[in-house]
Structure formats: structure tokens, C-alpha cells
N, C-alpha and C positions, 0 to 999 in steps of 0.2 A: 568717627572711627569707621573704618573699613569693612567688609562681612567678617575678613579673616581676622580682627580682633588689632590691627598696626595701624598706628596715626597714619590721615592722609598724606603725600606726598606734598613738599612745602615747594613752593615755586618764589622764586626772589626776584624784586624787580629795581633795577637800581632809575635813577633820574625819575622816581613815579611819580613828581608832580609836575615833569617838563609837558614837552605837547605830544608826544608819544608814547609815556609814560603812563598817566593818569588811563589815557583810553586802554591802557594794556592791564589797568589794574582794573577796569571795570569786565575788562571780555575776561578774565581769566575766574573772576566773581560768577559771571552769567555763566560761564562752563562750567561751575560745579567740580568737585570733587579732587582742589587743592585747597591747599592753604596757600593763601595768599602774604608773602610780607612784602612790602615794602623800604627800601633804603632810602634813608632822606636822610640831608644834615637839618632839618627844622619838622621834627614830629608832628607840632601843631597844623602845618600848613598841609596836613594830609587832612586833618581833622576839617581847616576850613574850608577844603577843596570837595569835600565830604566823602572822600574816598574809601571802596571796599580794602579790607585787609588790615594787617597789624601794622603798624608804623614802627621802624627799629633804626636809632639812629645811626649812622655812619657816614664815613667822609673818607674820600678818593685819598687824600694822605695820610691816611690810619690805620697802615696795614692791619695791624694789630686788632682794630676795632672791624676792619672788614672781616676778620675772618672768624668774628666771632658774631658777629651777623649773619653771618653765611653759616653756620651750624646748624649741621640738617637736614640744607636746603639741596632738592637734588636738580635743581634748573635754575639758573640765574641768566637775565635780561642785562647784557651789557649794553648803558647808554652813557659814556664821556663826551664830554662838551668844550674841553678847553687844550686845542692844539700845541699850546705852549707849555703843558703839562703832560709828556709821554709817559711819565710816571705813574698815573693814574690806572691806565689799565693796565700794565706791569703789576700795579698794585691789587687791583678787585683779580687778575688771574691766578697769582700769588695765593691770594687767601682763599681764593676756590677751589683751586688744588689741594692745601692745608685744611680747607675745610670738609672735603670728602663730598665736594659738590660735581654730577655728572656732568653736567651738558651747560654749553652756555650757547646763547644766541647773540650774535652781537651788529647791534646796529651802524651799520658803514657807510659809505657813499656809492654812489653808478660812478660817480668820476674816476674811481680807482681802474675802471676798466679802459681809460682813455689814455694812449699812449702820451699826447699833448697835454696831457692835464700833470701840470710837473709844480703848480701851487704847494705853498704850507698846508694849506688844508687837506687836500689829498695823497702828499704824501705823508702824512701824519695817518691817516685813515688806512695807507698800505702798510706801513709799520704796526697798527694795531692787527691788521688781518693777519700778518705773520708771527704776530705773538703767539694769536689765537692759535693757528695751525699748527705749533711749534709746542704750543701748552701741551700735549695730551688728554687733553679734553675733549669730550665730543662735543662738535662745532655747527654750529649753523649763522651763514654771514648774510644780513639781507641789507639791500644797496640800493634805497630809495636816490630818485631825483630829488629835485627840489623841492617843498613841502608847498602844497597850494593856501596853508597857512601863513605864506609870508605873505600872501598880501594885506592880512589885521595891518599894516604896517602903511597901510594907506587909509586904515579907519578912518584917523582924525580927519587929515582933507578931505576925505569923502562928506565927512555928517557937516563938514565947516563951509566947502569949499565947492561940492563937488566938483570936486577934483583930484586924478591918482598923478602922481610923479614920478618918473623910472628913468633907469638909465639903458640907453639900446633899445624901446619901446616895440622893435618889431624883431628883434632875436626870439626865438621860438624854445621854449622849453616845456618837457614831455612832463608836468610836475603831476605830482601823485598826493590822491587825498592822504593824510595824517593816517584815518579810520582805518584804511587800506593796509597803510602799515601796522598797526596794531593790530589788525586783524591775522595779519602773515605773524607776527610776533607770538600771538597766541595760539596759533597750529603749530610752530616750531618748538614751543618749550614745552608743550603739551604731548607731539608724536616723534617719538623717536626714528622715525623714519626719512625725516627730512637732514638727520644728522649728516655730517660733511659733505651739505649742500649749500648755493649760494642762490638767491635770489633776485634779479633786477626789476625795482618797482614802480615801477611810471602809471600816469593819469594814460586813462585813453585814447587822446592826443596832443600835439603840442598846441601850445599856447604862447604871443609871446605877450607881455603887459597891454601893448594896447587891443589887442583883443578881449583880452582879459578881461578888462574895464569898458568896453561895450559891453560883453554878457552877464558884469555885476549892473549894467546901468539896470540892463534887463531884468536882472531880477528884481531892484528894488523901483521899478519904475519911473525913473527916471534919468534924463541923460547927464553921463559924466564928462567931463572934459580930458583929454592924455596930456601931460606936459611932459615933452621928453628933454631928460638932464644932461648937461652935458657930464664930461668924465672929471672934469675939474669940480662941477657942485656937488655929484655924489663923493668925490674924493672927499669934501668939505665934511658932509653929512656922515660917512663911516668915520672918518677921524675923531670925531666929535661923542662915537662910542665905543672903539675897537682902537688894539695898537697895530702901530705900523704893520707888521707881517701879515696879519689879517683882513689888513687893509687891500693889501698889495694881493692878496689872494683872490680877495672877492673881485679886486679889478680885472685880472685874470680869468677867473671865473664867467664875468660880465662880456670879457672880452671873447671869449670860448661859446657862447651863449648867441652872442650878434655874429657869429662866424657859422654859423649851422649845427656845434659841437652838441648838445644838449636837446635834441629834437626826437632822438631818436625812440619809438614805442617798445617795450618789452614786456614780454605775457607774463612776468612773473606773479602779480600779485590775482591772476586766474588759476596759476601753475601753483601756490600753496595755499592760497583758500578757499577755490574751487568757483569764485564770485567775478565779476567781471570789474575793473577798476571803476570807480563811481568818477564822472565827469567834473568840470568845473563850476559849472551852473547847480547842482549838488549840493558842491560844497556850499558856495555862494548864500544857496538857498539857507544852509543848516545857519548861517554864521549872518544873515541879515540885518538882527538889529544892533549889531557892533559896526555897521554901515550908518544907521541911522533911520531902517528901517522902525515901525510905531511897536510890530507886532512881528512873530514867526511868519515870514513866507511858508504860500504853502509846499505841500512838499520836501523840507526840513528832515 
């Protein structure tokens, strides 16, 4: 309870046990002085994730259940994940409005600011910004690059093989730690001063894969090999877990990326957390022994 005698302020985070999610439920925990809930369609896996906060079930096609989740709550974390379903945030803004929730932040893409960037993927992320804007809502849009977390995605070859596989190996992108984002996440739903502002969140410089994978060799000491894909094996590889539009996006995407599209640095994640973006080697360092690292590197 508060001094003046009224429940804390509830803060809601939707996706909280994706990869921007969870670290948003722990900073929001470390700030003190909400309540923290979480939206998840599987409660448990809050539980085995060990995460701060109440776990409340809900699901992107349930209106009805969203907005009774959302009861309360005066900040909610929008994180949708599935382009083939526009429905979804029509959905959770729906029930925020119904639910007499103020502010929402909503997680987007940099690509939306790129005139060439005319993919599924991004134009689904400009359709949700104009929801937002369009809601009456007070808004906050913050528009990471690409997560330096995609490269777990080369774990396995690395502890097997070392070796990373990419496609376009020296296209340059400005990716930005996850941490960074949650961090911007959790001064926006917290200070209402950042309300009907937008954010661009990039690493402190670009990087493209095979750099990348020198300065993982580097951290785990030892050297890695680059094999660069062509666009027919990664074609292979997304098909193999994504459908076609998706597919066609990230080749686009990939293809925007070896062309210089994606390079570019932006102060934003200085501009709403006051911190400077934590580098690649960093991250590297935090995320080690999913490399095949024995023990934390230090620095972690």
C-alpha cells in the first residue's frame, strides 16, 4: 500500500516470458513500487522461468479475457509476435481501452522508419503503430534493431562445430542488446513523460555476422569458423520453421541488411535510459556458456 492508503499502481506485461519480456518483469520487480502482472497463455512457465510478479492468464484472441486481465492495470507492455495475426493487437488495445488502462508502450521495429522496408513484417508493425496512435491511448513506440540475441541461434554449431552460418556474412547491422530494450521498456511504462514519444534502439555499432563471430571467438577463446549461406540454403532453413510470407520477409529483410540498409547507429536507448547501449562483446560475455563456454566469462 501507498502512504495515502490506495493499492500500488499495477503495470501489465504482455509476451513476459519471450526475450524482452521476462527482463522487463525482472526491472519493473527491481524498481519497486508496482505491481507487477504478467500475461501469459501458460502460468506455469512464469513459474519455471522463476519470474517476479502475478502470472494472469490470457491470450491475444480473447478479447474478452484480455480485458479482464487488464483490470486495474494503469500501464501495459505491448509485445505481439505473430504478423499473420493483426488481430491480436486490435485485440489487447481493445481491452485496454474497456479496461480503463492508461498508457501502453508498444514494442515495434527501426524498419518501420525505412522507406524500402515494404516486407510483411514491417508493414504489419506500421499497422500496429497506427492502431496505437489512433487508440486514444497514451503511447509510447520503441523500435529496436535486430536483437543481438539472435545469434543463440548459432549455439548449437558453435559448442558442435565451431562454427556460425549466416546468410550475407558481411551486411552490417546496428543490433541492440535485449537488456537495453527492457530497460527503455521499463522507464516508459513507469514515467509518463516519455508518453507520445518514439524511441530508436540500436547496439553501439554495427556489426555484421562475421564480425560477430570473431568477437564471440574472442570471448570464448577460441576460434570460430564463418560459413556464409547462400540465399537458397537459408531459404531451406526458414522454410523448414516459418510460412512462406515470413520467409519472403526475412529474405528481404537479409537482403536490406547486405545492401547498407540496417547499419545505421541511433542514441535512443541513451535518450530514455540515460545509459549508454552495452556492446556486442557484452552481450557475448553475459550469454557464454550457451556457446559452450565451462563457466561465466568474466565480465557477464
Amino acid at each position: 500500500m501507498r502512504r495515502d492508503g490506495h493499492a500500488r499502481p499495477v503495470v501489465a506485461v504482455t509476451g513476459a516470458t519471450g526475450t524482452v519480456g521476462r527482463l522487463v518483469a525482472h526491472g519493473l520487480a527491481a524498481a519497486g513500487g508496482t505491481d507487477v502482472r504478467l500475461l501469459v497463455r501458460d502460468p506455469d512457465k512464469v513459474a519455471r522461468q522463476g519470474l517476479p510478479g502475478r502470472a494472469v492468464r490470457a491470450d491475444f484472441g480473447d478479447p474478452g479475457g484480455l480485458r479482464d486481465a487488464l483490470g486495474g492495470a494503469e500501464a501495459v507492455l505491448v509485445v505481439t509476435a505473430d504478423p499473420l495475426r493483426p488481430q491480436h493487437d486490435e485485440n489487447v488495445l481493445a481491452a485496454a481501452r474497456a479496461a480503463g488502462v492508461r498508457r501502453v508502450v508498444k514494442l515495434s521495429a527501426l524498419a518501420v522508419l525505412d522507406p524500402d522496408a515494404q516486407d510483411a513484417l514491417t508493414r504489419w508493425q506500421r499497422d500496429n503503430e497506427e492502431r496505437l496512435r489512433a487508440s486514444g491511448l497514451e503511447w509510447t513506440l520503441l523500435r529496436p534493431r535486430a536483437y543481438m540475441s539472435n545469434a543463440l541461434g548459432w549455439a548449437a554449431s558453435v559448442r558442435d562445430e565451431g562454427t556460425v552460418r549466416a546468410l550475407h556474412g558481411s551486411g552490417r547491422n546496428a543490433c541492440v542488446d535485449p537488456r537495453d530494450v527492457a530497460d527503455a521498456a521499463v522507464r516508459a511504462l513507469l514515467d509518463p513523460t516519455c508518453a507520445g514519444r518514439s524511441y530508436a534502439l540500436t547496439g553501439p555499432e554495427p556489426l555484421s555476422a562475421r564480425e560477430q563471430t570473431r568477437i564471440l571467438g574472442e570471448v570464448l577463446g577460441r576460434p570460430l569458423r564463418f560459413v556464409e549461406l547462400t540465399e537458397d540454403q537459408a531459404l531451406e532453413r526458414w522454410r523448414a520453421r516459418w510460412p512462406e510470407p515470413l520467409v519472403q520477409a526475412l529474405l528481404e529483410g537479409a537482403r536490406r541488411q547486405r545492401d547498407g540498409g540496417k547499419a545505421v547507429v541511433a542514441d535512443g536507448v541513451r535518450e530514455v535510459t540515460g545509459h549508454a547501449p552495452r556492446g556486442f562483446a557484452d552481450w557475448a560475455r553475459a550469454h557464454a556458456e550457451a556457446f559452450g563456454a565451462a563457466a561465466p566469462v568474466g565480465g557477464a
